[in-house]
N, C-alpha and C positions, 0 to 999 in steps of 0.2 A: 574351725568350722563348727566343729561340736558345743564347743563352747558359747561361739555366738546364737548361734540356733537355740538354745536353752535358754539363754539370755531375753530371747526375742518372747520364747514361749510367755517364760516368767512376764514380762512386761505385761503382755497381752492378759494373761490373765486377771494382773493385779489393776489394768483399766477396764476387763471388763465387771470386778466385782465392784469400784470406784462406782461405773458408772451406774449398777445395781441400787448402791447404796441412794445418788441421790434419786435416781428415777422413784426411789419406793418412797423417799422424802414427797414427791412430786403428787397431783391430785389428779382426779380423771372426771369428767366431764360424759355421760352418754345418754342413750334416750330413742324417742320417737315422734314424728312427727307427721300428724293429720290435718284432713279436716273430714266433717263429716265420717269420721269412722273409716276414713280414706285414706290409705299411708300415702305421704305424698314424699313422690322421689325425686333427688337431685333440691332438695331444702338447701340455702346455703346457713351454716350457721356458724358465728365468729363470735371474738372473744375481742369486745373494743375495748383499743388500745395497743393491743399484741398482735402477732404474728398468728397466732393459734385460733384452728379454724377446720372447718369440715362440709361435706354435702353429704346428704342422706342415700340409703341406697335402694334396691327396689322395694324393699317393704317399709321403708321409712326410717329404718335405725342410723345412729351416725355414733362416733365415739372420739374424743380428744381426750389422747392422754399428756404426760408430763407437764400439766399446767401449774407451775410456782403458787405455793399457798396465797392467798389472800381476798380482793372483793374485788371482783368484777362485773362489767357489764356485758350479756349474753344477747347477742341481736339475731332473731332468725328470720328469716326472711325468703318468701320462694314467689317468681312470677303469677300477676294473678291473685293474691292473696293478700292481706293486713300486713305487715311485717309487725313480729311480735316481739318485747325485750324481758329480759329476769334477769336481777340483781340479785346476785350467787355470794356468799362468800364459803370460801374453799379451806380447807385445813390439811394440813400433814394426813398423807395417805388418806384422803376422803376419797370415796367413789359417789356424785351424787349422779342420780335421775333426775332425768327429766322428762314429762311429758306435755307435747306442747299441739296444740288445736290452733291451727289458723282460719282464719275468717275468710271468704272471697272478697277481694277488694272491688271495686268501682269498675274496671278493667280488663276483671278477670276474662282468660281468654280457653275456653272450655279444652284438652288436651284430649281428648276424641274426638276425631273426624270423621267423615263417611263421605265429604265428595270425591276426593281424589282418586276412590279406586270402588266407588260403588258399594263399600263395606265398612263396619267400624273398627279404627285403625290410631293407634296411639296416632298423636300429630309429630309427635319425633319419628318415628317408623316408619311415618310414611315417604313415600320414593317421589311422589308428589309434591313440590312448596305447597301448602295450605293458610291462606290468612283465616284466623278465627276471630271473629269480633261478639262478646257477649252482650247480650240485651242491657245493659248494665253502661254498657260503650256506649249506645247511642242518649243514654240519659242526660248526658256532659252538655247536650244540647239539642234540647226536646226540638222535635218536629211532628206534624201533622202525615205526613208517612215518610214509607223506606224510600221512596225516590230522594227527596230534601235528605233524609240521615244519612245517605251516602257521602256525602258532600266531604266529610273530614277522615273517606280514606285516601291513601296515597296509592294514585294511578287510576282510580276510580272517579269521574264526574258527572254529576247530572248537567244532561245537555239541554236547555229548554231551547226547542226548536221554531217556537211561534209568537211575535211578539203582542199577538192578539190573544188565543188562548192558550198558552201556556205549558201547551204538550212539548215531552221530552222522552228521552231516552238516554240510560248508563252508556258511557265510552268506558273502555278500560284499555290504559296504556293507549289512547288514540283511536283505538278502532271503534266505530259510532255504534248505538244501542240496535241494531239489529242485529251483529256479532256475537251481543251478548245472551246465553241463556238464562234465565231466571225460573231455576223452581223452589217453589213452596215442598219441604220434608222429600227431596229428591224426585218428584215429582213435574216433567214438563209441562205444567199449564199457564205460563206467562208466557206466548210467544204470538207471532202471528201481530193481527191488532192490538195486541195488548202489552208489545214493547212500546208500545206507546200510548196506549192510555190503562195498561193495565197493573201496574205500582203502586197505584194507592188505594187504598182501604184496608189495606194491613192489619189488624190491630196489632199495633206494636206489645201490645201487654201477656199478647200472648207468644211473642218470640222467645224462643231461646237463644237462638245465637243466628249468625251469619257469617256460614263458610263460603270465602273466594277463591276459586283459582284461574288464573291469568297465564292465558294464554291458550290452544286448541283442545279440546276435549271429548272431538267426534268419537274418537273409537267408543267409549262408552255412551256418547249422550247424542250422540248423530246431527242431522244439519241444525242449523242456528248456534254450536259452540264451538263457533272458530274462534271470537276474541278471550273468550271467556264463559264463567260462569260464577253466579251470583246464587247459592242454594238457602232460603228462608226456611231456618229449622225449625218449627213449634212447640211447645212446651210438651210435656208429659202430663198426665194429671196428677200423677202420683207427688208433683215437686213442684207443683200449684198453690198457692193461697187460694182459702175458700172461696175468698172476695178481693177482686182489686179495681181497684179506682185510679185514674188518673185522666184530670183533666186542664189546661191551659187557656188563657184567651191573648190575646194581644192589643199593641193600642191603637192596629190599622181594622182593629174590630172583627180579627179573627176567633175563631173557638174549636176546640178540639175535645173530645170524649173519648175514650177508650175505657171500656169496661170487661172484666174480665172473671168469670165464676168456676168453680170448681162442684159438680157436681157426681157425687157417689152414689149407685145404687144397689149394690151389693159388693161383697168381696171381691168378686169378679169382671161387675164392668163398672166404667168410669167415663165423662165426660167433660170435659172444656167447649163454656160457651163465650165467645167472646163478641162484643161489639164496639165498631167504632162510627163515629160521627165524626164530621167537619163540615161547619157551614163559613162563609166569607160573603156579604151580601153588602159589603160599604166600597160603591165605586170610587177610587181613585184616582187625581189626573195632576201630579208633581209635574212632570214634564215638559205639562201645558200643550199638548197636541192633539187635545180634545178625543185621547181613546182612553180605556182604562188601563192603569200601571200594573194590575196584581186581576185576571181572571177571576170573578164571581162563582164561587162554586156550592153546590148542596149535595153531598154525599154522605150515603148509609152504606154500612159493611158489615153482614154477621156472616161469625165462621162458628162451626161446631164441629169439634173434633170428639171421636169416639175409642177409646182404649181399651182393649180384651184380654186380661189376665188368662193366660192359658199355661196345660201342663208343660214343665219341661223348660218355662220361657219361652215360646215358642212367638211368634208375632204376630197379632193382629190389631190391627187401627184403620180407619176410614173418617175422611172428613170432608167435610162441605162450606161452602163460601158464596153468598152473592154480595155483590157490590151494583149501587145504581149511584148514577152521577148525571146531575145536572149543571155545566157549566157552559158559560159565556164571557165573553170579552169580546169589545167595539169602542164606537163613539159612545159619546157617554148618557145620550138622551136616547140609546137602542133600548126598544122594550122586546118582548114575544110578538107585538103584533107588527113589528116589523121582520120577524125571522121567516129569509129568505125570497126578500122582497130587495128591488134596489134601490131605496130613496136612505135609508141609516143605515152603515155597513155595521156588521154583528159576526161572529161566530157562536154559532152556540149547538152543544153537544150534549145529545143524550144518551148516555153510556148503560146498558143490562146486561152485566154478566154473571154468570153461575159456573163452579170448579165443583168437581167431585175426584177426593182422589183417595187411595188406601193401600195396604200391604197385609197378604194373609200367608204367612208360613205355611205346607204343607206340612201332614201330621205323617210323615215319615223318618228314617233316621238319618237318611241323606239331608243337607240343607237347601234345602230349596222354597223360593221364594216368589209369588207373585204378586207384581206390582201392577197398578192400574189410575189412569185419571181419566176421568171426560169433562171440556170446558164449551163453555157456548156464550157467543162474543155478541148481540145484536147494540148498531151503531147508526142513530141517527143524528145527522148532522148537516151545518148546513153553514157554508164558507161565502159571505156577504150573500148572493144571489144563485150559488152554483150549491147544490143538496151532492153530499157522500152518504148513501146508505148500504150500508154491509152487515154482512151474516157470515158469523164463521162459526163454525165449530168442529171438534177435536178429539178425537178418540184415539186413546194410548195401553199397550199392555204390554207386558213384559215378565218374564221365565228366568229367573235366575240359580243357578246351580254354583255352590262355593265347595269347594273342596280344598282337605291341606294334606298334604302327598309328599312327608319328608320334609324337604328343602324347598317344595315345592309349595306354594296356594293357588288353587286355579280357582278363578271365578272366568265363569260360560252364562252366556245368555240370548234369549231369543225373541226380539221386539216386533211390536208392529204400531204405527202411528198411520191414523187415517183421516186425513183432514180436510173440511167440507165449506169453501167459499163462495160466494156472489156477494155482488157489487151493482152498482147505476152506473159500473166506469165500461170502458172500451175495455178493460182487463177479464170480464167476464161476458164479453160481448161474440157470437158466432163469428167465424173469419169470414161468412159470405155476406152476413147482413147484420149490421150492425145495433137492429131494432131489435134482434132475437136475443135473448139472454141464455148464457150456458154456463151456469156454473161450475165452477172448478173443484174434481175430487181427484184428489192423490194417495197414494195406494204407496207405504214405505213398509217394507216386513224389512229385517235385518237379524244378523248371528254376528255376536261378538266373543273372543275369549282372552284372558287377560293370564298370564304367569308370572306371579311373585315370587323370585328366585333368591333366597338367603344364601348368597354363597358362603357366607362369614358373617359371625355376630355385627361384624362392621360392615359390612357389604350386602348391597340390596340388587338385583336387577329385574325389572319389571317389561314386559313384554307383551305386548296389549294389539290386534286385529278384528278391523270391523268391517260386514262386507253388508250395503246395503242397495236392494233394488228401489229406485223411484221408477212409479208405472210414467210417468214422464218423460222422464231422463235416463233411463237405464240404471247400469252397475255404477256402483260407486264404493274405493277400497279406500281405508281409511287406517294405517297403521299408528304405533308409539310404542317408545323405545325410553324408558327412564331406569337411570343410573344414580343409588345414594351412598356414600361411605359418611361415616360416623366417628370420632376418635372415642376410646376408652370409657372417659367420662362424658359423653359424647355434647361437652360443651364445642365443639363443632361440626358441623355437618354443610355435606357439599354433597348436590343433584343437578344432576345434567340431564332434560328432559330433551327430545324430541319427537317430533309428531306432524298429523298431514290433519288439515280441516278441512270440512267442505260444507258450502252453502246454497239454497235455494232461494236467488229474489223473488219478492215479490213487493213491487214501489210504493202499491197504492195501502197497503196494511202497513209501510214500514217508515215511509218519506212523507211526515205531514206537508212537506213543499207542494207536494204533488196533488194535494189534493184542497187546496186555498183556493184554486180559481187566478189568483193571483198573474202566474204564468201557465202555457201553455205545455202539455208534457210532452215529447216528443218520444219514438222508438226507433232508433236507427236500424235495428236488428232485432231477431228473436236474442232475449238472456239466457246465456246456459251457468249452469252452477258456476259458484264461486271458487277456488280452490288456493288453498294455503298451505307454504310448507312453518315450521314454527321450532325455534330450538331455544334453550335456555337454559343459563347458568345460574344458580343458587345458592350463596354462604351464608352461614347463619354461625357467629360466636359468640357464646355467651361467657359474660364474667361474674364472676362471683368475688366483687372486694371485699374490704375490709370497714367494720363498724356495719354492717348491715346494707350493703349499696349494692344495687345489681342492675348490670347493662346489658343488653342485648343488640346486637348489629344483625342486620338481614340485610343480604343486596342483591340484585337480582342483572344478572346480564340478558336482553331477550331479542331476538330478532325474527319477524315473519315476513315470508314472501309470499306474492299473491301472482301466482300467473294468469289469474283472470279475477277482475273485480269491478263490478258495478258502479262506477262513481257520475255523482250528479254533477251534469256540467251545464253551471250557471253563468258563465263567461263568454261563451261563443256568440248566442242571443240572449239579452235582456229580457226579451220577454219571454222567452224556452227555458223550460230544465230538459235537457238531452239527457237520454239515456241510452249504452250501448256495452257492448261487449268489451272490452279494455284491450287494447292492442300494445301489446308490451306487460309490463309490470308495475307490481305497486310495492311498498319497505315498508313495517312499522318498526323501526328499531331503538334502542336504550340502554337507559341504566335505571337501577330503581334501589333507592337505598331508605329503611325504617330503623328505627333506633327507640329503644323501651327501657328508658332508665328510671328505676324507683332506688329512692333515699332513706334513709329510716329516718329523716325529721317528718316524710309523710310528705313530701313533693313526690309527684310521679309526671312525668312526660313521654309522651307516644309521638315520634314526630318522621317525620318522612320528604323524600325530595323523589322526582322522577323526572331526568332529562331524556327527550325522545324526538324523533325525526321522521315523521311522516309524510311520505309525497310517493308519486306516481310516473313513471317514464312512459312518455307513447312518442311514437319517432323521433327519437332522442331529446324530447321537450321535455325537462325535469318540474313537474309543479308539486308544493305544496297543499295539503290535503286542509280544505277548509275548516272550518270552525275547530281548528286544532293546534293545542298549543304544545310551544317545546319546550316550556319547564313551569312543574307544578309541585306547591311544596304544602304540607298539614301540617299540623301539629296540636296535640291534644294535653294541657299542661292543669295538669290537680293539686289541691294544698287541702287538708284534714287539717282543721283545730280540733282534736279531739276533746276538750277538756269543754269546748262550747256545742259538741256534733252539728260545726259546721262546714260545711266543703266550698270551698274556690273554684270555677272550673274557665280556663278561660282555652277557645275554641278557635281555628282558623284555617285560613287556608290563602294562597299566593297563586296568580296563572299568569304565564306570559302570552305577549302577541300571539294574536292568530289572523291566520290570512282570514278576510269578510267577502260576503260578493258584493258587486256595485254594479248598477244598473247601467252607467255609461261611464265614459273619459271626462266627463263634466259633473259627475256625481261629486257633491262638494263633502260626501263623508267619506273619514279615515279607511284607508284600504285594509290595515292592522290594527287592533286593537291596542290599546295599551295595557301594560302591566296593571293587575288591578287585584284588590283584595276583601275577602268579606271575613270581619273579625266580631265575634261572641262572647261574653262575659257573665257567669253567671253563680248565684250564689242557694247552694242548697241548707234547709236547718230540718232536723230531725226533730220533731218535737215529743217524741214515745208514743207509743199504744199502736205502732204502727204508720204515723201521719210525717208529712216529712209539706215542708210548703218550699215553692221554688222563685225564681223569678231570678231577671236581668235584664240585658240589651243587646238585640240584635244586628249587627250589618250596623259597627260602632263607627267605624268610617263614613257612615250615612255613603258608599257610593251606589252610582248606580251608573249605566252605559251612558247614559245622555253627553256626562259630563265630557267636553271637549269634543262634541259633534253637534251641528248644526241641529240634527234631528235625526231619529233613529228608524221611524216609517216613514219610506217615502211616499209624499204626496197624502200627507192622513186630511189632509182638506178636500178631498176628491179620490175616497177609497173605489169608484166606480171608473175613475178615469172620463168621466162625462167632458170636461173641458181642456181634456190631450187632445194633440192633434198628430197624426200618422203619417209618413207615407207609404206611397205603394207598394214597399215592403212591410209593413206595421211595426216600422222603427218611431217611437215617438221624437219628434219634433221641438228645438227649441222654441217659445213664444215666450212675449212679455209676461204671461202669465205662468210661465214654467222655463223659467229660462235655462235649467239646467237638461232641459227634453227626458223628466224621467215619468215612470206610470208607478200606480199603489204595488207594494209592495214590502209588506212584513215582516222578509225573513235577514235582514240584516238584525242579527241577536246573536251574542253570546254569552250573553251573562243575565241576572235576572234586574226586574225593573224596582223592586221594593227598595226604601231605604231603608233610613235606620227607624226601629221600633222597639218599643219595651214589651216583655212580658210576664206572667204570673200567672202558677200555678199550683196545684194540690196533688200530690199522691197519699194515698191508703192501701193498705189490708190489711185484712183481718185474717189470722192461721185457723 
């Protein structure tokens, strides 16, 4: 036994000095990897060809040793960034350095977030899924605002709801654009009337990114983000071009402007002026039904954002935005001096609004934080012969206290939103006499507090309650419960969210249906808030192969329930949208899966699917939820010639059927839409000093709804209904001259009316 045991010893030894000798034969490879002076962590970096291979770690360093002398090729690559190669050769015991500066690629997807939990929070850390999409994303295919750049993410769609003028509103995962909140730099000032007409004027030039998160978000962000939320973040000044330019036209004789300035005036303060333009003023009528295909629109937009260097970091900014908009869509010989007369049907809409909103740190050692917006909406309009004239506006403030307490981060806060409507509708009319006007004020104060619980470097749990009073409606509680574990190298991670929403209707700011004239609106009931329960599953794994190639899987399981939700019901009467309290229940339920693979030949693709099942039960009658589909696919696929600084960018997107309304049992269009798809293609050249010139083709399928339906507005030869005929109930009547018994009516749309067009344009700046 003695002997063996010595025996063992000896071997041992003499394999481990063997294996000394060749490892010190061997070479080693180490270093750091930035950008921007920025260590960037989880870099993958490989050795093409071999097995040999590494990720960076928090401050950027990585190290591959025992690599066989000779010449290889070194790929580094990290999401988000250029992948970059070096052609090494290695010698007997070399140790080389490396230091390697990555670029932001096309794509990149900013790794600080701040909507998820009200604070800035690595986007791996957080207990939140958070989609990031950089300014950079929606370049792939320029649009005239953020409504249309939506369009190629997954789960997200702009809904145009009028096939006259052209207003819409974001769904996400199915649930329609009043669900959704939308602010500018965390700030609630798109809501109200302006989920529907208030998305464009953007300027795009001055975004920085756009964070989503899908699915309810009251505890912090209170009523309107039950489906979602949509946060437009704006630039800083500091990481602004002096000057930027960018503008488009197309060859349905569209034009687009964005301009964007960086102005310094001391050390200490800073300012971003930005403007955008779009005019469209060439009516068109492809479908032959004597209305226009594409809305007439003239819209100006300046934002001025203001930045205050203070001691300590501390935070202060404030910024301002008006947007005015003149648009119209009708028959095609509608001038102004037929608006809101009935002999030429028209819509036409004159939009003036102004946001003011800002954050000023107090100058104490506690972190505390006051946020603020005020927006004011006035809207005149005017639907064939029936005038919508509304005023709203909007006052928001908000107290926030963060504190980290160990294992603990508390953020606490204390809101108040007070918001001020009238209307020409019954919606602000007195309940004894309908001639008196009474404007609508609502009185929302709220306290929310949030605990981010690190129980383990792998382990998050987040703990979040919101309790707010509407002087309307009373108490309203609103909790969320998020769970995230992380592995090691935490190329995977899994969050399990749930949470409760809750909503305030209001039809006439929210359902352009309702306010067309079109049909008649009905109330069966006073609406009381909406209310949602919401849970969801999240994996995200990341690979890191070999030769430079990296994948990423995100899938999202989600399901909410609605024990009371407002839905318009277009079915009962043809000529009614009924509206009523929901007796029973409503599901939005799915899957949702994206995928981000870059190649080091310089292909990168972003693409996505979401299958989802939306309907409603009321005495056990199961219906599908209109203008919604259950399965939607994007994809965003790029190619770099670098040796010509040219870029491919080719854009799309897939929807399937969706249930449509139909005016009668003899309406001779499709009740479901068909599968249909609008595909992009487009080619960028950089030409230096700054200039980069663009151009392609738009909607390359040329489709549009028409195709495979009779007609898409009923009765556009008689948008007044002058020769229907009724009966005694005011059900329209078949006649030779209407043989299918239908009246005017606009809202059979789900998709947009343009076809295919080409376009061209110029981007600048100057540093």
């Amino acid at each position: 036994m003695k002997i063996y045991f010595t025996k063992k010893l000896a071997y041992l030894f003499m394999s481990m000095c063997f294996s000394h000798t060749l490892s010190a034969q061997m070479a080693t490879v180490s270093g750091t990897v930035s950008s921007q002076k920025t260590p960037l962590e989880f870099a993958n970096i490989s050795v093409k060809g071999t097995g040999f291979g590494s990720a960076t770690d928090g401050a950027g360093s990585f190290t591959i040793a025992n690599i066989p002398p000779g010449e290889y090729r070194i790929i580094i690559s990290s999401i988000g960034y250029k992948t970059n190669a070096r052609t090494v050769k290695l010698s007997v015991n070399e140790h080389l350095p490396l230091v390697v500066q990555l670029e932001e690629e096309d794509a990149a997807l900013n790794e600080v977030v701040i909507t998820a939990t009200m604070k800035e929070v690595s986007k791996l850390e957080s207990p939140v899924p958070v989609e990031v999409y950089a300014a950079k994303f929606f370049k792939s295919n320029p649009s005239a605002s953020i409504f249309d750049a939506l369009q190629n993410v997954n789960g997200v769609r702009p809904q145009i709801n009028c096939n006259v003028c052209n207003t819409g509103d974001i769904h996400i995962n199915g649930l329609e654009g009043p669900y959704t909140m939308v602010l500018i730099d965390g700030m609630p000032v798109v809501s109200g009337l302006a989920t529907v007409y208030g998305l464009s004027g953007i300027p795009q030039a001055l975004i920085d990114r756009v964070e989503i998160v899908k699915g309810p978000a009251s505890t912090l962000y209170g009523s309107e983000a039950v489906g979602g939320l949509i946060n437009i973040i704006t630039k800083r000044p500091s990481g602004t071009p002096l000057l930027t330019v960018d503008s488009f036209g197309s060859s349905w004789g569209e034009f687009n402007l964005d301009i964007a300035s960086k102005i310094k005036l001391n050390s200490k303060v800073a300012s971003l002026l930005g403007v955008n333009y779009f005019r469209y003023q060439n009516p068109e009528d492809k479908n032959g039904d004597n209305f226009t295909d594409v809305t007439l629109q003239d819209r100006i937009s300046v934002f001025n954002k203001w930045h205050i260097y203070r001691k300590d970091n501390r935070q202060f900014s404030f910024a301002a935005r008006y947007v005015y908009e003149d648009r119209w869509g009708g028959e095609m010989n509608w001038s102004k001096a037929y608006r809101g007369g009935d002999q030429i049907y028209g819509e036409s809409i004159y939009t003036s609004r102004w946001e003011l909103f800002g954050n000023y740190q107090l100058p104490f050692r506690e972190n505390l934080l006051v946020q603020f917006s005020f927006n004011g909406h006035n809207q005149n309009s005017v639907y064939g012969d029936v005038p919508y004239l509304a005023d709203q506006k909007i006052g928001f403030a908000q107290l926030t206290w963060n504190k980290s307490m160990g294992r603990h981060d508390v953020l606490t806060g204390l809101t108040y939103r007070y918001t001020y409507y009238d209307d020409n509708t019954p919606a602000t009319a007195s309940a004894g006499d309908l001639e008196i006007n009474n404007p609508n004020h609502t009185h929302l104060p709220g306290l929310f507090v949030q605990d981010e619980i690190t129980m383990h470097p792998n382990h998050k749990l987040l703990i979040g309650l919101r309790y707010d009073y509407n002087s309307i409606h009373g108490s309203i509680l609103t909790p969320r419960l998020n769970y995230k574990w992380n592995s090691e190298n935490k190329n995977n991670i899994l969050r399990i969210g749930i949470g409760n929403g809750y909503r305030v209707a209001n039809v006439f700011t929210e359902d352009h249906a309702a306010l067309t004239g079109a049909r008649s609106v009905v109330f069966l009931s006073d609406l009381q808030p909406e209310k949602s329960w919401n849970t969801n599953i999240n994996f995200v794994k990341k690979f890191y192969m070999d030769q430079g190639t990296f994948m990423q899987l995100d899938a999202t399981l989600f399901y909410t329930y609605f024990d009371n939700k407002i839905i318009a019901d277009y079915d009962s009467d043809p000529n009614k949208i009924i509206y009523d309290n929901l007796d029973g229940y409503a599901v939005s339920q799915g899957i949702s899966v994206n995928t981000n693979l870059v190649l080091a030949n310089g292909l990168k693709i972003l693409a996505g699917a979401t299958l989802m099942d939306v309907h409603s039960v009321e005495q056990s009658k199961r219906s599908r939820q209109l203008f919604t589909e259950q399965f939607t696919a994007v994809w965003n696929a790029s190619y770099s010639l670098d040796n010509l600084n040219l870029k491919v960018d080719y854009t799309g997107n897939l929807y399937g059927p969706m249930r449509l309304p139909l005016l009668s049992a003899t309406d001779p269009r499709k009740s479901q839409s068909p599968w249909w798809s609008i595909q992009n293609i487009q080619l960028t050249k950089g030409l230096g000093d700054g200039v980069e010139i663009y151009g392609g083709v738009k909607n390359l399928l040329n489709w549009t709804p028409v195709k495979g339906n009779p007609f898409i507005i009923a009765r556009a030869h008689d948008p007044f209904d002058k020769n229907v005929v009724f009966d005694s109930n005011g059900n329209a009547l078949p006649t030779a001259e209407n043989p299918y018994g239908l009246t005017f009516d606009p809202s059979y749309v789900y998709g947009p009316n343009q076809g295919i067009r080409g376009f061209i344009g110029i981007r600048w700046h100057l540093d």
